[in-house]
DRENVEX-416768 format. One record per residue (C-alpha): x, z, y. Coordinates in steps of 0.02 Angstrom, whole numbers, plus 50000, padded with zeros to 5 digits. Layout:
// residues N
XZY
...
END
This chain:
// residues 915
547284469537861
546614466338047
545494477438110
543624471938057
544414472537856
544684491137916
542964494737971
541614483237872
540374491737961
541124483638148
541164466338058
539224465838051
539354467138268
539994446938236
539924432138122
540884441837990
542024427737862
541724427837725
542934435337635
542674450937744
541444452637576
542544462337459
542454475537354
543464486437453
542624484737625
540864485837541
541484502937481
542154508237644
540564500837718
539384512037613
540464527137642
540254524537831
538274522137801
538234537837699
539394549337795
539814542937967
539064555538097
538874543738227
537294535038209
537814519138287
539184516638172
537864519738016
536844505438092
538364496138118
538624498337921
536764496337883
536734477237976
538534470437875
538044477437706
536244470237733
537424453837761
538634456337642
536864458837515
536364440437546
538164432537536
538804421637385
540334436037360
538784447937299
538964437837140
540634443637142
540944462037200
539094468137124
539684468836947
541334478436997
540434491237124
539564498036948
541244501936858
541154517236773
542444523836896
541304522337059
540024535937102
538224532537102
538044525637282
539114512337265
538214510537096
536534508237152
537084494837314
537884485737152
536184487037063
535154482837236
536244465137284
536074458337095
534084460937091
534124452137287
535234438637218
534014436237062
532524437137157
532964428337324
534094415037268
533584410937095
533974392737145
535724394337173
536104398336989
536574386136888
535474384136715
537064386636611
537524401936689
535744409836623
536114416236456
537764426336526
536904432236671
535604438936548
536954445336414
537964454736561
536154462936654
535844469436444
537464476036417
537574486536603
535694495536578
536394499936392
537874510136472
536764513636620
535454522736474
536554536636501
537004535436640
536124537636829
534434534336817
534244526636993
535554514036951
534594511036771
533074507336860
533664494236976
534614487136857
533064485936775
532124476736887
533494465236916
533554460836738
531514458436750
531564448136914
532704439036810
531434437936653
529944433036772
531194417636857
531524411636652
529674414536572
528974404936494
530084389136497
531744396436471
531254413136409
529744410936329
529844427736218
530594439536354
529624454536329
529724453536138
531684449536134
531874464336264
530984473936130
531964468135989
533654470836091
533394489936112
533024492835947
534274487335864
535184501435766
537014493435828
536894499936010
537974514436047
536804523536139
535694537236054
533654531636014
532984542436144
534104536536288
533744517636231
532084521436204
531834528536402
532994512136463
531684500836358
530024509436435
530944507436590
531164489836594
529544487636525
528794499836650
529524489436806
529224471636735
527364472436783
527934480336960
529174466237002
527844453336948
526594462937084
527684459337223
528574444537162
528854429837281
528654417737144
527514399437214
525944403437156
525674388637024
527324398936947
526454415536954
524934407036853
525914403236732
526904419736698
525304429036729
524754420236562
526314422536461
526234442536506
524614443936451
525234434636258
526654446936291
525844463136275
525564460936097
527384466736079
527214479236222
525354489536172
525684493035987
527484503436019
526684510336172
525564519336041
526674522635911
527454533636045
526334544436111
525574544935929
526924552535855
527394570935854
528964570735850
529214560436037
529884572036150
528694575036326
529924563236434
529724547836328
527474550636288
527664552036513
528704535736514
527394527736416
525764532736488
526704525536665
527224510436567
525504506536508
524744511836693
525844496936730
525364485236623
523524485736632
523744480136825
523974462436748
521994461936696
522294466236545
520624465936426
520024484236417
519684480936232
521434477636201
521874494236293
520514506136178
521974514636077
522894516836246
521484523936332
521044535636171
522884542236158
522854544636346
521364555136326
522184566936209
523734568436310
522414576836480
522574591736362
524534594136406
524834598236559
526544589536574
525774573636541
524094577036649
524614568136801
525364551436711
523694551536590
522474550736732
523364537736829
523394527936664
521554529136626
520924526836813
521914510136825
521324505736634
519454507136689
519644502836846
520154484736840
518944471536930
518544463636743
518444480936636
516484477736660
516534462436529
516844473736392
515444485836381
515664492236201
517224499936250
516354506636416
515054517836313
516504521036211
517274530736358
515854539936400
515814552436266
517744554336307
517314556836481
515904570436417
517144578536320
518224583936450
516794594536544
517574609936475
519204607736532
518604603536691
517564620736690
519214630436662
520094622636768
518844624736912
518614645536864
520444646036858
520514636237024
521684624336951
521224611437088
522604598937018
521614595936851
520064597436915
520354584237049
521204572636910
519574575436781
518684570036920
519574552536952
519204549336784
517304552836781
516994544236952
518004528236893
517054525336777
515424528136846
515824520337008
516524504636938
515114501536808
513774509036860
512654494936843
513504486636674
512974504236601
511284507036683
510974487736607
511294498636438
509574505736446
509484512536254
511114522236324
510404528936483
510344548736413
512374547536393
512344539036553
511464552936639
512594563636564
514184557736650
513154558936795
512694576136798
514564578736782
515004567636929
513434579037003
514634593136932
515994588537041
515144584537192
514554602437188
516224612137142
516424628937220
517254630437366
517584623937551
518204608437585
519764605837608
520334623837591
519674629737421
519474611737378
519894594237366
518774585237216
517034583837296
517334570237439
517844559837278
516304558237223
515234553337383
515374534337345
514704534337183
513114541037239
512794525337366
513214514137216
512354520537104
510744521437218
511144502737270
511274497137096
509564504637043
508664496237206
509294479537155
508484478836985
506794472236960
505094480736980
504884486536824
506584493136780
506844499236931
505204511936920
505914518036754
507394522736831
506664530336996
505764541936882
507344545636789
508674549336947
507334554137099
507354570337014
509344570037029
509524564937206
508324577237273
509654589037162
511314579837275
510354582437430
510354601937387
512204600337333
512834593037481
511874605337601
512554616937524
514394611737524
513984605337721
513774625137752
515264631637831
516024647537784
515944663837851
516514668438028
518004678037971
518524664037858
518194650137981
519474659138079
520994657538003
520784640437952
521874626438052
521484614538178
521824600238048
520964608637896
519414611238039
519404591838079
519554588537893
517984596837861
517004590938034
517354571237945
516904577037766
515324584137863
515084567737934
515194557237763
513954569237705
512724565137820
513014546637807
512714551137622
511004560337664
510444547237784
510694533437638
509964545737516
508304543137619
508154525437561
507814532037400
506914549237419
505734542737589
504674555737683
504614565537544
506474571737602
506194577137751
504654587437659
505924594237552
506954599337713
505704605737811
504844617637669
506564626737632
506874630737817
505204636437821
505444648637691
507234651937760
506684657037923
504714666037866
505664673237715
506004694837718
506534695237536
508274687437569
509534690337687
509664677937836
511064664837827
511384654737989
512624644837875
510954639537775
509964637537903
511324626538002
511524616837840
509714611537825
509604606338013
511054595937985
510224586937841
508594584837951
509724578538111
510894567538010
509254556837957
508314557738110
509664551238218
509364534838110
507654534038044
506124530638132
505394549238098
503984546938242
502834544638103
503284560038002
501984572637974
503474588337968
504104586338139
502814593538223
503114610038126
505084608238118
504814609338325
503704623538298
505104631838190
506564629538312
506064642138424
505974653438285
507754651238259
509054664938262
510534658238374
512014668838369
513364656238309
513944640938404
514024630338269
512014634738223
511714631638403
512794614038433
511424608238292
509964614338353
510594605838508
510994591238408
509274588738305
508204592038458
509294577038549
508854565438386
507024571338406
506734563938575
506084548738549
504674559438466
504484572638604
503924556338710
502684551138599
502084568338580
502284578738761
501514591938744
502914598238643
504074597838752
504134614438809
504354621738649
506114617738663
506794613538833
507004630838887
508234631938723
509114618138795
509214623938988
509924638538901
511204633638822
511844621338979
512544636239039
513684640038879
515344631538881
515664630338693
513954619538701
514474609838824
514314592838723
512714595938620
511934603538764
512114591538890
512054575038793
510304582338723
509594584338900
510194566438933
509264560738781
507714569338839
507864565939021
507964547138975
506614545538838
505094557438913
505584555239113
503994551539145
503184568939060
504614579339150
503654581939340
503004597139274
504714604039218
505954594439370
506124610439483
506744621339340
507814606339255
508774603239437
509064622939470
509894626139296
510894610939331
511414615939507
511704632839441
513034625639308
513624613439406
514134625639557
514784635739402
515994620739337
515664626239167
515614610239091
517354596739102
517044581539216
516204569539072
514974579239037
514664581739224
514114566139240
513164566139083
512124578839165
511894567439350
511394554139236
510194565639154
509434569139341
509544551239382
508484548139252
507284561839301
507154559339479
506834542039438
504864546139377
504654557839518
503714554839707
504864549939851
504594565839920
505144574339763
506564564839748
507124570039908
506864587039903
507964590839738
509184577339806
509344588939975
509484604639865
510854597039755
511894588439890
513194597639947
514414602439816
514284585839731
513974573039874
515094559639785
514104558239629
512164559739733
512854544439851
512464533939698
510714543239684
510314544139854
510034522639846
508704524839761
507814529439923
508524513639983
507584503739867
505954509239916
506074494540040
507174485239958
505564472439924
505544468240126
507384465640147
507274452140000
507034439340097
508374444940193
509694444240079
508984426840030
509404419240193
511014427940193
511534419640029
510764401540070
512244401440214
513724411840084
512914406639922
514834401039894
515774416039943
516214426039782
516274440939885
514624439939954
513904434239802
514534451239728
513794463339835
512154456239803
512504459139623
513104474839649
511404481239779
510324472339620
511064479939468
511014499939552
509184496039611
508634490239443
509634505539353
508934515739458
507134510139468
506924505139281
505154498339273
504484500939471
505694484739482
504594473339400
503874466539532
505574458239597
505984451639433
505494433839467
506134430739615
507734440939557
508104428939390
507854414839527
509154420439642
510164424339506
510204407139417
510574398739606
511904410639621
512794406139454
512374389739434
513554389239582
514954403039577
515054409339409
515234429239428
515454442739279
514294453539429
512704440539379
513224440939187
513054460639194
511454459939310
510644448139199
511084460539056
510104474839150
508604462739157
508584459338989
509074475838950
507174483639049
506114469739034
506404455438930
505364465138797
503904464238914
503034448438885
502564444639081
504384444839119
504844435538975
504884416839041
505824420039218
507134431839112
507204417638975
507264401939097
508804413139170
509514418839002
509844398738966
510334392039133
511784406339114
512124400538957
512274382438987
513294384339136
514424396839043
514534385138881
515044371639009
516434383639069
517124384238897
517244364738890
518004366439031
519614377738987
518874397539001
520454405938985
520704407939168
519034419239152
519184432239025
517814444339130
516614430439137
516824427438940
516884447638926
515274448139017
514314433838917
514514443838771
514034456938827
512274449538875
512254440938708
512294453638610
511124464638732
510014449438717
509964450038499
509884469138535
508504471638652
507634452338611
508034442138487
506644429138502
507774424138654
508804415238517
507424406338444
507204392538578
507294376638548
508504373138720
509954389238657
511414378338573
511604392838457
513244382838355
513874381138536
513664400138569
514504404438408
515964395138414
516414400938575
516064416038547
517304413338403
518564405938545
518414423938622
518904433338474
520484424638503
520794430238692
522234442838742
521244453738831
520574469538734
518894471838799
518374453338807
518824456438621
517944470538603
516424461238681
516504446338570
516544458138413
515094467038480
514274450838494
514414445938309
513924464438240
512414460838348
512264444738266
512614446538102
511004458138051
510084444738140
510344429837980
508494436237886
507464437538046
508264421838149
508104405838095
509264397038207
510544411838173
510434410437983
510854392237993
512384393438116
513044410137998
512894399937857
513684382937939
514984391338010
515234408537952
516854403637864
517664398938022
517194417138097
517884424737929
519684414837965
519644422338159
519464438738096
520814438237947
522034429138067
521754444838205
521924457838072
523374445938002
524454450638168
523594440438314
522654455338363
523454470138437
523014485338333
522104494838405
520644481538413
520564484038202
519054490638217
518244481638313
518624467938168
518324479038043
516374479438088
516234460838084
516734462037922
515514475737857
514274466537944
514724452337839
514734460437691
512964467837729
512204456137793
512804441637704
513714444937558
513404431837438
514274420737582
515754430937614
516164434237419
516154415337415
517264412737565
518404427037571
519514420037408
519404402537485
520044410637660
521494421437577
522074407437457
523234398637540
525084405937563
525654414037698
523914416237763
523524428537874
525294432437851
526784428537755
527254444837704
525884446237585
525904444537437
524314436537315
523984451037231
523944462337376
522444448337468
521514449137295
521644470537322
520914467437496
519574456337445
518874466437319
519104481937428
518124473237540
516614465137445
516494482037344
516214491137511
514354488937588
513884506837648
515494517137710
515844509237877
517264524237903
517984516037722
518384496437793
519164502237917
520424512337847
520604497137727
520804486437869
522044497237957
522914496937804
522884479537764
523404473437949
524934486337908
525514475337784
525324460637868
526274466238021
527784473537877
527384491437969
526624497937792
527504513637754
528684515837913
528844528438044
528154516338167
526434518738115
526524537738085
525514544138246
524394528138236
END
């Protein structure tokens, strides 16, 4: 024997002959891949069994590595290469050869029924690849003869351990089919002959977990053998004895796992809806496992509690609106959703003391979305009916938003911490939805319990309360228009009044008086009700965040009210910036915060704080200090125009002017109106004959301040188009030699549907033009011109209702955005950009779902598209993921991350463990 017959796993280093493929150097093979301490060898091994797999001797050595005599290892790589050989190379076996090939797979899992059960269970799925190749042509009874086979009384194996091989093979049939690489005509047709097949799989499924007398291990192999089966779509009619039986088997706790997976996937299927007799049927099931679910909460059994609640949400949160249709039923239907209401409340912090609550949060959107989309009529019935219940959620999630006591807080982990920050977070995306429903008279609700909470002597003060209803009132104003609302007023009269000893309490007072500044401008006089909480807590480092961005926030929104309170605003700064309590971000949070309020102030002003902040931060006040530059700025204009008319082609040149422009106009804000003409003319000579990224991103600030403004609306739109035409021109032109000029125009596009979207409405904008391109950029290698062109079409996107011109171009040629974004997420995208793509598509599915339902199956349909590795089943998942998905942004993209995983054929490896 020469020396790569002694070491198989050195033959895989080379073309290894092929008769290097025996039995012998498999063996030795697997025992250096099992043993071997030196890792190179073991990859060695790895790379010539993962050869010797795929080569026509596996026909050969496969049936003698699962002798009795071998040990299990060898065994199972027997078992593996058979099901690869079935399943990869189904061609390469002749038609006469079937019947044995079938005959010898039979006889091996009958000795293997006793045998080891990872051997049985590829084995298995070898001998259903196998079935799936055959049906219906050549096999047209497979499931039924595999039935017949393993009960026959001749087989020498005892019933039980036949019994466990037959629910095995039956259990991994539907599995195999899943990830099958059968043509998809093929998989058509064997999807049809499965579904005539389970008429000889359903009725012994419930014969044995009827019975008494089946022992635990068999009634657990069939509640997993029916999980799999009703993956295929199977009518939920046809599964009512199932479902029943499953029911009944909740109550032992040995089967409790394997009876909840069975029922979830039962009533979960995409087409369980149709059949909405056996829906109500469920319900009182559903209802009659609230005491079980009591127990097991009082016991703190969070295993069953969590699995009773799977059950209840699936079924509300799949059908909500096939069993709200049920209007004669809507008292049992309000039943299961007190008990989802149940669940959503259970005691406990999450994710310490529990797990079940976070379950439930997506019901509640659909549920609210499916009672907004009925008509009029039905819809005021059931406003009357579940108002009532939502003001109930609101008070349920506030109170599971409170966190726990100081001591307890403490000894929880950095992980279980950020756990509960994000469940935090989904409750207040919850809260602010809930609003759509409930209105002003919410925030009425909000604002009367903190008033009693903090006017209150007969109860003891809870900060954890009192945080908790803040939270509530912040997580809606940060979205909602609340200028209007009649509470604010006294909620700012209450904040004072608020005991702050606690840093979270505090971060949300900071918080909810940041999300109330667009109000403070409208109403002034306010304002010193709370800025001296705010000036306060600048000097705390654990604030450092919610402090600072606050003062930003009002700095920027009531600048011009501030004169009165500039002296004291600057000295606290100085004071904590000489301090260095706060890191180097939110240092510059706080200049900007300046810049914005030295901005409103005299000249003189200006200079005075600038002279008193100067020294210790000289760097950042350079950038400041311009804006005394600007003063005169107007008389050097002309200038700088004769300056350009001679370098109006040096790039250089061209962006230093941009650069002197796009500080003054930061800086000045509205005291640059004046210049605005005669800016947006120099700007459009200036690009019109050296593109520059610098004029994109000054053109952006214009728009940005003043395009709103309808006396700079003409010279800002006669400049918004001349960029655009010259920058569409650039993209006939080849405009992958300037990915910042592409990164810019995006930019301004979607500042421009941001800030002024009636800049899309004329008649001149190529919109198509604008959108295909903008498509082209998707495409790009560069990240943030990525990033840019994404932004542009979740800009866009909301746009289709109010936009004529938009709607028309989304609905012309929405499909091919839809393919750029499934081909990025399908591997031409690096990853981290996911989410970037995962926005379009919410947007998408927001904004113009009726479109993307209709093009998402066309997109996904053919093979190998966006990847090869997937397989038809695993698009539909996606799709439906996708379209079911309207509200939770956080949700798409862990669905996208997950579904450009398996595209990439990272799903599941270490690779993507720290992603």
């Amino acid at each position: 024997m020469d020396r790569r017959e002694e070491q198989p796993g050195a033959a895989g280093a080379g073309a290894a002959p092929a008769l290097d493929f025996t039995v012998e150097n498999v063996e030795k093979a697997l025992h250096q891949l099992y043993y071997d301490p030196n890792i190179e060898n073991k990859n060695l091994a790895q790379k010539w069994l993962m050869q010797a797999q795929v080569s026509p001797q596996a026909w050969h050595f496969s049936w003698q590595l699962l002798q009795p005599d071998k040990v299990p290892e060898i065994q199972y790589f027997g078992a593996s290469a058979l099901h690869i050989k079935i399943s990869r190379y189904w061609s390469d076996i002749p038609t006469d050869q079937y019947e044995s090939l079938k005959a010898q797979l039979f006889t091996q899992i009958t000795r293997f029924a006793s045998g080891s059960k990872i051997v049985l269970t590829r084995l298995c799925v070898a001998l259903a690849s196998l079935a799936l190749s055959m049906m219906p042509d050549a096999w047209p009874c497979a499931v039924a003869d595999m039935v017949r086979l393993f009960q026959a009384d001749d087989s020498p194996v005892d019933g039980q351990g036949r019994c466990l091989a037959l629910l095995e093979l039956l259990t991994v049939l539907p599995e195999e089919f899943q990830t099958s690489r059968l043509p998809q005509y093929r998989k058509g047709l064997v999807r049809a002959s499965l579904a005539v097949e389970c008429g000889a799989v359903f009725p012994l499924l419930e014969q044995l977990l009827q019975q008494p007398s089946s022992p635990s291990c068999v009634r657990q192999k069939v509640l997993k053998c029916f999980s799999s089966w009703v993956q295929l779509e199977v009518p939920l009619q046809d599964c009512e004895a199932l479902i029943q039986a499953a029911f009944t088997a909740l109550q032992d706790s040995e089967l409790f796992d394997s009876s909840v997976e069975a029922i979830v996937n039962a009533i979960s299927q995409p087409d369980a809806q149709r059949y909405v007799n056996t829906l109500l049927k469920l319900i009182p099931l559903v209802l009659g496992l609230q005491d079980q679910l009591r127990q097991a909460v009082q016991n703190g059994d969070m295993e069953t509690s969590h699995g009773i609640c799977r059950i209840a949400v699936a079924l509300g949160e799949n059908h909500s609106r096939a069993l709200l249709d049920q209007v004669e039923h809507w008292q049992s239907f309000l039943a299961l959703v007190n008990m989802i209401m149940f669940c959503t409340g259970i005691p406990g912090h999450y994710p310490v003391n529990e797990t079940t609550s976070s379950l439930t949060l997506t019901f509640w959107y659909t549920l609210q979305d499916d009672i907004l989309s009925f008509e009029a009529e039905k819809q005021a019935v059931y406003q009357q009916v579940y108002r009532p219940v939502y003001f109930q959620l609101v008070d349920v999630l506030l109170h599971k938003a409170q966190f726990p006591s100081d001591e307890e807080y403490g000894f929880w982990s950095s992980d279980e911490k950020e756990q509960f920050r994000i469940y935090r977070v989904d409750i207040s995306d919850t809260l602010m939805y809930v609003y759509e429903m409930l209105g002003a008279e919410l925030l009425s609700n909000l604002y009367d319990k903190l008033g009693r909470l903090l006017t209150s002597s007969e109860e003891p003060y809870s900060w954890q309360h009192t945080e908790a209803l803040l939270y509530g009132f912040q997580s809606i104003a940060e979205t909602i228009d609340v200028n209007y609302s009649d509470v604010v007023p006294g909620l700012i009269g209450l904040i004072p009044r608020i005991s702050i000893s606690n840093v979270q309490l505090a971060d949300t007072v900071m918080f909810t008086i940041g999300a109330l500044s667009e109000w403070l401008a409208d109403h002034p006089v306010m304002i010193n009700s709370v800025l001296p909480l705010v000036l306060h807590a600048l000097g705390n480092p654990e604030l450092s965040v919610s402090s600072v961005s606050t003062l930003k926030k009002i700095c920027r929104e009531c600048k011009y009210d501030l004169p009165p309170y500039a002296a004291n605003i600057v000295a606290v700064s100085q004071d904590v910036l000489m301090k260095q309590i706060h890191k180097t971000s939110q240092c510059m949070w706080l200049m900007q915060a300046l810049g914005f309020l030295l901005s409103a102030l005299q000249v003189e002003e200006i200079l005075k704080n600038l002279h008193s902040l100067i020294s210790p931060y000289i760097q950042q006040l350079e950038k400041l200090a311009e804006e005394i530059v600007v003063v005169v700025l107007q008389q050097v204009f002309q200038l700088i125009q004769k300056v350009l008319s001679k370098w109006l082609n040096d790039a250089q040149v061209v962006e230093a002017v941009c650069a002197i422009f796009e500080k003054s106009v930061k800086t000045l804000l509205d005291d640059f109106a004046p210049m605005v003409p005669q800016l947006c003319e120099m700007l459009g000579r200036m690009y019109s004959t050296i593109p520059q990224a610098s004029a994109l991103d000054l053109t952006r600030q214009l728009v940005h301040i003043f395009a709103h403004e309808p006396v700079h609306f003409p010279p800002i739109e006669a400049l918004f188009l001349l960029v655009t035409s010259v920058t569409l021109t650039l993209f006939q032109q080849g405009p992958r030699d300037h990915p910042d000029i592409v990164d810019s125009f995006m930019q301004l596009l979607a500042q421009a549907l941001k800030r002024k979207p009636d800049l899309f409405l004329c008649e001149r904008l190529d919109v198509k033009a604008v959108f295909q391109c903008a498509v082209l950029a998707l495409k790009f290698p560069e990240a943030p011109t990525v990033k840019a062109s994404c932004g542009f079409f979740t800009e866009l996107l909301p746009r289709c209702g109010e936009v004529e011109p938009v709607g028309k171009v989304v609905q012309e040629d929405g499909r091919m955005l839809l393919i750029a974004v499934l081909e990025a997420i399908g591997g031409q995208a690096s990853r981290s950009l996911m989410d970037c793509f995962a926005d379009i598509l919410f947007a998408l599915n927001k904004h113009c779902f009726s479109l993307l339902s209709m093009w998402i199956k066309e997109a996904l349909q053919p093979p190998g598209f966006p990847s090869a590795r997937l397989s038809p089943e695993q698009k539909d998942t996606f799709s439906q993921q996708i379209l079911r998905e309207r509200v939770n942004k956080r949700r798409v993209k862990e669905m996208v991350k997950e579904f450009t995983l398996l595209c990439r054929g990272l799903h599941g490896t270490d690779y993507t463990a720290d992603y």
